[in-house]
C-alpha positions as CSV (number, residue, x, y, z in Angstrom):
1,X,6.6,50.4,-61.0
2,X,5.3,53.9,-60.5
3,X,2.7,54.5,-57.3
4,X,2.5,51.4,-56.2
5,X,0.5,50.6,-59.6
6,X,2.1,47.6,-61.8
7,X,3.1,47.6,-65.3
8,X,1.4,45.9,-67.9
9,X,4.9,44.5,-68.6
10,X,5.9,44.3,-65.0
11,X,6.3,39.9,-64.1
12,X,5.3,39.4,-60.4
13,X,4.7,36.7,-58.3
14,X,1.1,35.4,-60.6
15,X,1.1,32.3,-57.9
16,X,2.5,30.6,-55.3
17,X,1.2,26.8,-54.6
18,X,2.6,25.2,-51.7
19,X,5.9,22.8,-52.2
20,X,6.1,24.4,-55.4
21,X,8.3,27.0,-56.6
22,X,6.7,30.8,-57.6
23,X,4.9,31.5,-61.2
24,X,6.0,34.4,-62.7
25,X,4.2,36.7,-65.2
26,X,3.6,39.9,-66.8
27,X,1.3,41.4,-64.4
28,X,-1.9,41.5,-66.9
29,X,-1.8,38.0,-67.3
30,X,-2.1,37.3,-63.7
31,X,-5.5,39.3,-64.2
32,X,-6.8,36.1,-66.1
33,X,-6.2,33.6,-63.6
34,X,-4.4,34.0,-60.3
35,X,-4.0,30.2,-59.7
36,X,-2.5,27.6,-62.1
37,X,-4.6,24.3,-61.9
38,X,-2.9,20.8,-61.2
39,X,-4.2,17.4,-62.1
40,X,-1.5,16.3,-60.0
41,X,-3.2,14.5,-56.6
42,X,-2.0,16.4,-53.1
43,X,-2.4,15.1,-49.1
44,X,-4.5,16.4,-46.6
45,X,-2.4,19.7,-45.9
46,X,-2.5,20.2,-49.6
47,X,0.7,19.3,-50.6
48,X,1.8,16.7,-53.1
49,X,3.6,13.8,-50.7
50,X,7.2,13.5,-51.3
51,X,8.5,10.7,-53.4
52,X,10.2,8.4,-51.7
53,X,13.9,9.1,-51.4
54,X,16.5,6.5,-53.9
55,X,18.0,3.9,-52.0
56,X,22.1,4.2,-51.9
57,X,23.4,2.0,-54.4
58,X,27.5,0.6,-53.8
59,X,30.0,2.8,-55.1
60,X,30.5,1.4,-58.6
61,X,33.9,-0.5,-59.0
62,X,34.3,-0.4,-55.2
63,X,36.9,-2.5,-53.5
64,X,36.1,-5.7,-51.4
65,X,36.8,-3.0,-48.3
66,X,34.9,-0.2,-50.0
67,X,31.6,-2.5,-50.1
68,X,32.1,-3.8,-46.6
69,X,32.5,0.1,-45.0
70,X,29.2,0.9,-48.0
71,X,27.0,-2.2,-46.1
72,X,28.1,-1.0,-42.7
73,X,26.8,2.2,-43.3
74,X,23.8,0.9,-44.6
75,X,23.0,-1.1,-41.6
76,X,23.4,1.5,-39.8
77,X,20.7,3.7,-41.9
78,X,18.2,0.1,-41.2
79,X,18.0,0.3,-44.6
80,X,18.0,-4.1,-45.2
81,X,16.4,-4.0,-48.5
82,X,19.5,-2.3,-49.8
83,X,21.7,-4.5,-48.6
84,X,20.5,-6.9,-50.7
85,X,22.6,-4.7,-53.6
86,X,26.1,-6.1,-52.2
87,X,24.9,-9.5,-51.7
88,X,25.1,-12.5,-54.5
89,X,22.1,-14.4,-54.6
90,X,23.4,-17.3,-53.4
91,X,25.2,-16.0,-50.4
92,X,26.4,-18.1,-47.6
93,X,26.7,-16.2,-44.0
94,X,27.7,-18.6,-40.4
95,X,26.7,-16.7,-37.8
96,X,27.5,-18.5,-34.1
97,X,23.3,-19.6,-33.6
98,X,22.7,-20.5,-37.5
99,X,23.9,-20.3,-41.0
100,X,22.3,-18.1,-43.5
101,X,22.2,-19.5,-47.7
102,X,20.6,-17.1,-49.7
103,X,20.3,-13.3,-50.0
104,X,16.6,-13.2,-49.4
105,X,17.1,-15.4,-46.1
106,X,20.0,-12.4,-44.9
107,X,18.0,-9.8,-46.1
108,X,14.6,-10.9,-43.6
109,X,17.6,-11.6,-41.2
110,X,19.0,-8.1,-41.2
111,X,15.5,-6.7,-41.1
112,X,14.5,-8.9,-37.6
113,X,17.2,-7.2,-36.1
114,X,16.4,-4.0,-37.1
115,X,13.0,-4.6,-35.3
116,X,14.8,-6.0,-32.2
117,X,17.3,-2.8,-31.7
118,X,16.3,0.2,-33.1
119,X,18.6,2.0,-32.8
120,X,21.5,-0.5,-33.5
121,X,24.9,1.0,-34.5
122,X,28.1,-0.7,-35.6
123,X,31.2,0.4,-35.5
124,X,34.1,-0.4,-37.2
125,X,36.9,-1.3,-34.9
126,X,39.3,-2.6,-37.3
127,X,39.8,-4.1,-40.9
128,X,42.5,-5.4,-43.4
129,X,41.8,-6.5,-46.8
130,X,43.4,-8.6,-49.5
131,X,42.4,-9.0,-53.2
132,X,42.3,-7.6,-56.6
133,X,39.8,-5.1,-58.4
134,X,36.2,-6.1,-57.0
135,X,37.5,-9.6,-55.5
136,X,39.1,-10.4,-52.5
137,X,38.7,-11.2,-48.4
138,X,37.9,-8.4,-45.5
139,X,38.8,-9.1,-42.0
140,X,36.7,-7.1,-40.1
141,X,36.3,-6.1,-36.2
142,X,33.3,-4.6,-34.9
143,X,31.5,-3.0,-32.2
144,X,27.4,-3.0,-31.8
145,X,25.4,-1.2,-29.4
146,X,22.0,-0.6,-29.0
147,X,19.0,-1.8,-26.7
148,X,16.6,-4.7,-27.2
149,X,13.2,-3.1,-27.1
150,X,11.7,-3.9,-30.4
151,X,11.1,-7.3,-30.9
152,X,12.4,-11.0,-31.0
153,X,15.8,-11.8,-32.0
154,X,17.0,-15.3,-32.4
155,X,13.6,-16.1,-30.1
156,X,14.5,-13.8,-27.2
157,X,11.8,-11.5,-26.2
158,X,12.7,-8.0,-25.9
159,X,14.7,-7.7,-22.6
160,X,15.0,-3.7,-22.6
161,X,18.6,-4.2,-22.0
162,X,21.5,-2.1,-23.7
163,X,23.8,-3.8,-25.7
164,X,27.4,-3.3,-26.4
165,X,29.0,-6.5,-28.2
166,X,32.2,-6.9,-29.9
167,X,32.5,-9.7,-33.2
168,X,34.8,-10.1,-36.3
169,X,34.0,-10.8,-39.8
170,X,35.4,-12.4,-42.4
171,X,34.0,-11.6,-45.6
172,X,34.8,-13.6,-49.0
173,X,33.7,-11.0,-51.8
174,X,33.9,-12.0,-55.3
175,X,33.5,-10.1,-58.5
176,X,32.0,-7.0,-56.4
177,X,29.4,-9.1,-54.0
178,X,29.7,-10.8,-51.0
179,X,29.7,-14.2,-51.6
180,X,30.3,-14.9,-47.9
181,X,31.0,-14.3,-44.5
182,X,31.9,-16.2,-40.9
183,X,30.4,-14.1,-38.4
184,X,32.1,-14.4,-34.8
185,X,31.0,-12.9,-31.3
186,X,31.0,-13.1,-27.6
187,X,27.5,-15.2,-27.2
188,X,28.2,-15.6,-23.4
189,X,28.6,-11.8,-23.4
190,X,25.2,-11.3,-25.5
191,X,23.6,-13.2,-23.3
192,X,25.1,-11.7,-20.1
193,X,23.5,-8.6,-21.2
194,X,20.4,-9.1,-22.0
195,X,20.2,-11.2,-18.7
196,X,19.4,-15.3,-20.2
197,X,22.6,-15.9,-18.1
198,X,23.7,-14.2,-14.4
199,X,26.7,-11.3,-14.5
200,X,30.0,-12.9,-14.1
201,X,30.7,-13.2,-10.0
202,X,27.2,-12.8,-9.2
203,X,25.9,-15.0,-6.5
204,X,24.0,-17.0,-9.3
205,X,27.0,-17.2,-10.8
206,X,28.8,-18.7,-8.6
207,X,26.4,-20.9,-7.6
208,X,25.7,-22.5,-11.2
209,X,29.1,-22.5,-11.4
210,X,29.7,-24.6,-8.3
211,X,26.3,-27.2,-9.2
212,X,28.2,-27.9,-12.3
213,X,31.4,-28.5,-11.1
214,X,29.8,-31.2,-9.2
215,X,27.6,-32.5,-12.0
216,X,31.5,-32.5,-14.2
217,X,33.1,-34.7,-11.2
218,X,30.1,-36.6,-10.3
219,X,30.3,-37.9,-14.5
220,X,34.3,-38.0,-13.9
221,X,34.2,-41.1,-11.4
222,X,31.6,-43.6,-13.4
């Protein structure tokens, strides 16, 4: 470059197109057209929307305790169509209010909850394994918090109240899916929480406490 003028040879920046990377060119040719045309469709602000994003798939080969900390951290993304990935079709789940038998029926499970507690975490607290290769049993201890502000869960309307519940797992995994799982947690406490039953010592408490008590001896002495 001389001047300021450009070479005939010179490449420069010929165009730039939003989202896109730079077109270079020898300067000459960027007399003939300064913009490259696209067939491709673009949104309102002129870019091209973004595909969507691949969904995380389980690590291949993974462990029975490998594919239980992969779905945890998928539940935590409220990602439930991906779960369906580490579940065999015909899996059987018990939770303490019902019993789950087929991955589609976990799947629209997962994704009720999702709605219920947006911003629902789990923790692991605790796990041991036994097995071989992609088969074997997880014994798993959890922690979830969150608050129920979305939406119905188990046909409780949203209470707006924070949750912090603790629950084990134990999951039966054969040939690298979850073939099943008996789900175990504090209902009492859930429902402490999100206030269906009075805080533990409360006056109510006490009070239901002592009405049933006297409903228990009442049955005792027919």
């Amino acid at each position: 470059m001389d001047g300021g003028h450009l070479g005939e040879t010179e490449r420069v920046v010929c165009a730039q197109v939003p989202g896109r990377a730079a077109v270079y060119a020898p300067a000459r040719e960027c007399l003939v057209s300064a913009e490259p045309t696209s067939s491709e469709p673009s949104g309102p602000s002129g870019r091209r929307p973004a595909p969507d994003p691949p969904r995380p798939t389980p690590p291949a080969g993974a462990t029975p305790g490998a594919l239980v900390r992969w779905s945890i951290d998928v539940i935590n993304s409220h990602d439930a169509a991906s779960l369906r990935q580490a579940y065999a079709p015909d899996i059987r789940v018990r939770f303490p209010m019902r019993t789950v038998r087929s991955a589609d029926e976990l799947v629209a499970w997962w994704a009720s909850v999702f709605t219920a507690v947006p911003d629902l975490t789990m923790t692991i607290e605790g796990m041991a394994e036994q097995g071989e290769g992609r088969s074997g049993e997880v014994f798993l201890r959890w922690r979830l918090t969150g608050h129920h502000t979305g939406g119905d869960w188990e046909g409780i309307a949203p209470s707006g109240a924070r949750l912090d519940l603790d629950g084990m797992d134990h999951v039966v995994v054969e040939d690298g899916h979850v073939a099943g799982n008996f789900v175990v947690f504090d209902q009492m406490q859930f429902a402490r929480q999100i206030g269906l039953l009075p805080a533990d010592g409360s006056r109510l408490d006490v009070g239901l406490k002592t009405a049933f008590n006297a409903l228990a001896r009442r049955r005792a002495r027919r």
